[in-house]
Structure formats: structure tokens, C-alpha cells
MARDRENZA-103863 format. One record per atom (N, C-alpha, C): residue number from 1; residue in one letter; atom name; x, y, z. Coordinates in Angstrom, 1 decimal. Atoms other than C-alpha are relative to their C-alpha. Example, Ala and Ser with C-alpha at 12.3 -4.5 7.8 and 13.67 -1.06 7.14 Angstrom:
# MARDRENZA-103863
<1,a,N,<0.9,-1.2,0.0>>
<1,a,CA,<12.3,-4.5,7.8>>
<1,a,C,<0.9,1.2,0.0>>
<2,s,N,<-0.9,-1.1,0.0>>
<2,s,CA,<13.7,-1.1,7.1>>
<2,s,C,<-0.8,1.1,0.8>>
This chain:
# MARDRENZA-103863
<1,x,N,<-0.9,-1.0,0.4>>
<1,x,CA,<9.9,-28.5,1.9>>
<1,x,C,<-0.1,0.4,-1.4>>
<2,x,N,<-0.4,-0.5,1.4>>
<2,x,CA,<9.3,-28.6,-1.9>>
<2,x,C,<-1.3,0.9,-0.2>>
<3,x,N,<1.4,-1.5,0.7>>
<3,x,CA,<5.9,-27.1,-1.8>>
<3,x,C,<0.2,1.5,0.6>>
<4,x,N,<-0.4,-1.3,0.2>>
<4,x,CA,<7.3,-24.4,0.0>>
<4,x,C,<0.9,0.6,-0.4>>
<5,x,N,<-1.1,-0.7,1.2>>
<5,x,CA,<10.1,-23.3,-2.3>>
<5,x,C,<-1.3,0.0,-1.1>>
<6,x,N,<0.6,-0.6,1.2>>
<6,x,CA,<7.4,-23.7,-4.9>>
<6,x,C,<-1.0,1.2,0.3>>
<7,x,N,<1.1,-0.4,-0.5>>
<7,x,CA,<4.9,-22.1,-3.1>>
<7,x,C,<0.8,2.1,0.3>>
<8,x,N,<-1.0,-1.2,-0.4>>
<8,x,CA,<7.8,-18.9,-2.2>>
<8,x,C,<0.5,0.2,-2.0>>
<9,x,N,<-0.6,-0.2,1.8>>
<9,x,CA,<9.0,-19.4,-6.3>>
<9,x,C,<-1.1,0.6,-0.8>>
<10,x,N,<1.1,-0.7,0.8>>
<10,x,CA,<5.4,-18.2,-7.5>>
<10,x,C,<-0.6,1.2,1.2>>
<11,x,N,<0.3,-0.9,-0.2>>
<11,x,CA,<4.4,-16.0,-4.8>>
<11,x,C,<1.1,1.5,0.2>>
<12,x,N,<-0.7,-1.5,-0.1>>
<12,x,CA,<7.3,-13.4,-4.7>>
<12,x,C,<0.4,0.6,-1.0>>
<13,x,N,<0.0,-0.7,1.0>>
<13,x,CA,<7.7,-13.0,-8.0>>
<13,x,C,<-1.7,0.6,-0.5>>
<14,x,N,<1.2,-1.0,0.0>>
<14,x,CA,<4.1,-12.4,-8.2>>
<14,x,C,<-0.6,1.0,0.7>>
<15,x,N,<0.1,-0.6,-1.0>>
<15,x,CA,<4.2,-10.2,-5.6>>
<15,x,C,<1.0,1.2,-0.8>>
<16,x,N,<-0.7,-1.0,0.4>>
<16,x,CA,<6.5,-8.2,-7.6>>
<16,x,C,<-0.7,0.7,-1.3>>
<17,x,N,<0.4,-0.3,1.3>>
<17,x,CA,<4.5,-8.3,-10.7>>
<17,x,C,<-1.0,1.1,0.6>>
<18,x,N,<1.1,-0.8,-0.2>>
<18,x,CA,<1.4,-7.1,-9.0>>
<18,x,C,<0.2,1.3,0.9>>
<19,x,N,<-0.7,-1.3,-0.4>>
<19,x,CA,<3.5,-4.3,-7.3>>
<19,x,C,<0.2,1.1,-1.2>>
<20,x,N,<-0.6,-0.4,1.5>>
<20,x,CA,<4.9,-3.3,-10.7>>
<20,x,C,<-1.6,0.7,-0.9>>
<21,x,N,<1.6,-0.1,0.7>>
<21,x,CA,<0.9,-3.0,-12.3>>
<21,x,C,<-0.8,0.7,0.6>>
<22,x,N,<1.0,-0.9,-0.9>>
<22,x,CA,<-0.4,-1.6,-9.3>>
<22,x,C,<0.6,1.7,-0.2>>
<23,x,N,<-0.8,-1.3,0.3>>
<23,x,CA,<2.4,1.4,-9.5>>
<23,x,C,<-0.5,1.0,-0.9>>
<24,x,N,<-0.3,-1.0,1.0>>
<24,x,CA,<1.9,2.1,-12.8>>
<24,x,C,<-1.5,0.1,-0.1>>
<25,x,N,<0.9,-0.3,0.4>>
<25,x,CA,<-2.1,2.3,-12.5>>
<25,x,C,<-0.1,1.6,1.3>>
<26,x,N,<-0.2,-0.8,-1.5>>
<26,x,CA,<-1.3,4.1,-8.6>>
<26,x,C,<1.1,1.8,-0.4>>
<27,x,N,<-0.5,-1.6,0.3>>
<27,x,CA,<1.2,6.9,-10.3>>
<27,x,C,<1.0,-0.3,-1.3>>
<28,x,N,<0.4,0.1,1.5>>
<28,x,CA,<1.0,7.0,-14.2>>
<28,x,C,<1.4,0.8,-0.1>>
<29,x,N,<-0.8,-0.4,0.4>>
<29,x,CA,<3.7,9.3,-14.1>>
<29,x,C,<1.6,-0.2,-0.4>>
<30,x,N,<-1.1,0.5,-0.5>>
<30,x,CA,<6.7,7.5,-12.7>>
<30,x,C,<0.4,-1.4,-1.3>>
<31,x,N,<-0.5,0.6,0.9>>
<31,x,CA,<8.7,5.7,-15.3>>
<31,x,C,<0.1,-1.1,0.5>>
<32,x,N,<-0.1,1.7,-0.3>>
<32,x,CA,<9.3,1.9,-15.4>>
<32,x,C,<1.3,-0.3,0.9>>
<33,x,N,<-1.3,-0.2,-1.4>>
<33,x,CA,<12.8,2.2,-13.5>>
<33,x,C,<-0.6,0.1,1.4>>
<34,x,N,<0.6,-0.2,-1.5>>
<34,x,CA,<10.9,3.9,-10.8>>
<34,x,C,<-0.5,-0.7,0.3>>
<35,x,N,<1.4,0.6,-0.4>>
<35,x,CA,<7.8,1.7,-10.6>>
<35,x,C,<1.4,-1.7,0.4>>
<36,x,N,<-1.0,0.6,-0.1>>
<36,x,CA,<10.6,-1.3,-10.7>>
<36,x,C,<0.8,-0.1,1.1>>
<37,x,N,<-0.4,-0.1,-1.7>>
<37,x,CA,<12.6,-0.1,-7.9>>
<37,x,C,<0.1,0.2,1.3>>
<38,x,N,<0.8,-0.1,-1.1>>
<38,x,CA,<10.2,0.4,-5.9>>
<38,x,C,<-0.5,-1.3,0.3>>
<39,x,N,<0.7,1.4,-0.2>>
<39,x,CA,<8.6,-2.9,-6.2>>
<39,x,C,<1.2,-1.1,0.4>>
<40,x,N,<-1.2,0.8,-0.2>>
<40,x,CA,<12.0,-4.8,-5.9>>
<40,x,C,<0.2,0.7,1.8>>
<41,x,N,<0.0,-0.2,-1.4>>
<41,x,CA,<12.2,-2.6,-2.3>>
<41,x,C,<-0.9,-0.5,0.7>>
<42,x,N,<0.9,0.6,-0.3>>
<42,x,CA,<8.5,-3.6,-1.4>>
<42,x,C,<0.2,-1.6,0.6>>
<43,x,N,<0.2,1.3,-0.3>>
<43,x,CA,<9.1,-7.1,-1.9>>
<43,x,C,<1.5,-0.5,0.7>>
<44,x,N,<-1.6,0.7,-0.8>>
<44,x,CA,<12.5,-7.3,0.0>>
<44,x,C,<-0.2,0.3,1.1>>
<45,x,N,<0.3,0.1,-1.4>>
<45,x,CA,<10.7,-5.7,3.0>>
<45,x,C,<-0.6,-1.2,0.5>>
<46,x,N,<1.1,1.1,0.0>>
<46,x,CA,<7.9,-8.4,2.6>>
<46,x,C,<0.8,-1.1,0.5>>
<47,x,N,<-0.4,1.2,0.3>>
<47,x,CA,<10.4,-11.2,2.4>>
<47,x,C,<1.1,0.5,0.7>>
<48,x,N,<-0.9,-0.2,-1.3>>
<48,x,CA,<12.7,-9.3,5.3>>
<48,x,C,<-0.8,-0.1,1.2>>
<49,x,N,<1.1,-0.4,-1.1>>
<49,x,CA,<9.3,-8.9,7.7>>
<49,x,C,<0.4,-1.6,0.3>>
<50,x,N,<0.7,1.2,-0.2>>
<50,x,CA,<8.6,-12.7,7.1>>
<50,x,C,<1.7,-1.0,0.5>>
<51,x,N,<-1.2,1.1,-0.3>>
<51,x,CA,<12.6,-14.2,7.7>>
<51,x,C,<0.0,0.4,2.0>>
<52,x,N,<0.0,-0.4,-1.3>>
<52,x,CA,<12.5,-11.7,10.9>>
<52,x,C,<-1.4,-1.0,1.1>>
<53,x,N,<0.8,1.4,-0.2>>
<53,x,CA,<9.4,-13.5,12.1>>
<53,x,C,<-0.2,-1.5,0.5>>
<54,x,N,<-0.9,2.0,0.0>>
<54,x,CA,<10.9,-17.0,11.4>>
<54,x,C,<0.3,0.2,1.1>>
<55,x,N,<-0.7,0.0,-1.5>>
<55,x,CA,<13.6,-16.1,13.6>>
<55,x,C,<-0.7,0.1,1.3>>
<56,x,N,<0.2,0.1,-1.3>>
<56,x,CA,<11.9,-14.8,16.6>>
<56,x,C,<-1.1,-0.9,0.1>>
<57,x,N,<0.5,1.1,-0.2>>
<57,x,CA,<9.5,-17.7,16.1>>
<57,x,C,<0.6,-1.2,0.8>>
<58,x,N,<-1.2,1.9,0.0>>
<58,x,CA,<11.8,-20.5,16.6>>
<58,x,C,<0.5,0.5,1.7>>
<59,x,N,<-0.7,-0.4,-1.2>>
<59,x,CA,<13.8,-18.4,19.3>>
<59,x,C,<-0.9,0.1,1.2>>
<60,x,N,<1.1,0.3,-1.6>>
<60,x,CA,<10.5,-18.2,21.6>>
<60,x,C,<-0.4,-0.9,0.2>>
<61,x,N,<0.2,1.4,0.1>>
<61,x,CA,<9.7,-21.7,20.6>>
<61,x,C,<0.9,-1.0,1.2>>
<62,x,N,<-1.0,1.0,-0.3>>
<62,x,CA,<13.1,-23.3,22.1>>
<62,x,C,<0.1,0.6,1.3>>
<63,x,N,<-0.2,0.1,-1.1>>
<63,x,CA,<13.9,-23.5,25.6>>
<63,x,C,<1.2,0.6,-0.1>>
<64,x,N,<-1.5,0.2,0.2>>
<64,x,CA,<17.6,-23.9,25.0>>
<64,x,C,<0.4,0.8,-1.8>>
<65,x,N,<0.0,-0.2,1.4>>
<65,x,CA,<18.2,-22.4,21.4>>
<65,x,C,<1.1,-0.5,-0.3>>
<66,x,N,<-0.3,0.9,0.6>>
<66,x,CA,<21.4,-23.7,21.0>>
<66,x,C,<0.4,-1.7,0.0>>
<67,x,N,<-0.1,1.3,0.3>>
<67,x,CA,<20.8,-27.4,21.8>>
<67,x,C,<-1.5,-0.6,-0.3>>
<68,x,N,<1.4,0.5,0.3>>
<68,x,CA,<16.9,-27.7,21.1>>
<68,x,C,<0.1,0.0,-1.7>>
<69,x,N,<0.3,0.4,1.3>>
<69,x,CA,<15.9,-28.9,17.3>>
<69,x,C,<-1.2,0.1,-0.4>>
């Protein structure tokens, strides 16, 4: 469990960085707010895709969902 909190603690902030750098090389025009709030949306899809996922993992996993473990 701790390597994946650490492993989740350096890639989604990096995931933001390299959003943020790609923006501002992808459209030069768009101020740092913009490039920012976009990357903060990007990475809340990413990290909405991947909880959705979880879930229906687990849920086609278990027979019973709520008394299987």
C-alpha cells in the first residue's frame, strides 16, 4: 500500500507538471491561469477514469459484492 501512495504522490503531480509544459509549448498564447486550469481538469479526468475502473473492477470481480472481500 505504501508504494502505491508513493507511486500516486509522484505520478499525478507529474502528470500535472508535464501537462502545464506541454500547454505552454502546444499554445504559446494562453496565459498561465489557462494552461493551469486546464491541466488541473486533465488530471482529475485521469484520476476520475482510473477510480471508475477500480470500481467496476472489484464489482465484476465479486460474486456477492456485498459480503465478498
Amino acid at each position: 500500500m505504501w508504494r502505491t501512495l508513493a507511486v500516486a504522490s509522484a505520478f499525478f503531480p507529474g502528470l500535472f507538471a508535464l501537462c502545464v509544459r506541454t500547454l505552454r509549448w502546444a499554445a504559446p498564447g494562453w496565459s498561465l491561469k489557462d494552461r493551469v486550469l486546464l491541466s488541473g481538469r486533465l488530471v482529475s479526468t485521469v484520476q476520475a477514469t482510473m477510480a471508475t475502473v477500480s470500481g467496476l473492477t472489484v464489482v465484476l470481480s465479486c460474486e456477492d459484492v456485498v459480503h465478498d472481500r
